[in-house]
N, C-alpha and C positions, 0 to 999 in steps of 0.2 A: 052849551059848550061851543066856543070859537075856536076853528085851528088858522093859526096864522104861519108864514113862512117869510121871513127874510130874502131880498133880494138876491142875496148871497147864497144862500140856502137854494134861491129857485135855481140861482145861473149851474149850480154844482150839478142839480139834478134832470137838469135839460141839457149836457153833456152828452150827443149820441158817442157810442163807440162803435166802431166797427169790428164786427166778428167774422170769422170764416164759414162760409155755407159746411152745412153739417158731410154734405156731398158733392161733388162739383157737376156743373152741365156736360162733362162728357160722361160722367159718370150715370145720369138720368137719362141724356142720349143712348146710352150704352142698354138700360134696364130698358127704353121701352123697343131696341131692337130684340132684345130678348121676349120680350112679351108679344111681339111679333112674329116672332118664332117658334112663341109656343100655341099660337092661334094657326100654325102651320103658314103662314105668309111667310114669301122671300121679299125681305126688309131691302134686297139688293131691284127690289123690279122698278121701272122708273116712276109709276105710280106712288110708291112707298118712299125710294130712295131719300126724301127730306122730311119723313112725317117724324122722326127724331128730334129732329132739330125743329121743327113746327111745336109740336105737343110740348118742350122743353119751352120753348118759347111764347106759348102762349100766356095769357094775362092770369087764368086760371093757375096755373103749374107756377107761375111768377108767384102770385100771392101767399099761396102755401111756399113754396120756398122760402121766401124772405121770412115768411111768418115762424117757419122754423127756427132763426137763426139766432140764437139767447140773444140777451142783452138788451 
């Protein structure tokens, strides 16, 4: 059995759309000061103070993000 597909057919279905992350980066910022806090760490010390915005940021936490996102 051959499956073929129309040009037309391909261009439709190589169409990205873009969706909205299921959560936003303050919002993951936000969870992992909590999980900072519940490891008893003040997320306010200057050691801490960007590990929010790092860990959201990393390439790790990116991947799962995006991988989340339908569509």
């Amino acid at each position: 059995m051959t499956l073929s597909i129309s040009p037309d057919d391909f261009r439709k279905q190589a169409v990205i759309t873009e969706s909205k992350p299921p959560v936003s980066e303050a919002e993951m910022q936000q969870a992992v000061r909590t999980l900072l806090l519940g490891m008893g760490e003040d997320p306010d010390r200057e050691g801490l103070r960007d590990t929010p915005k790092r860990v959201v940021k990393s390439p790790q936490v990116s991947h799962l993000w995006l991988s989340a996102i339908p569509g």
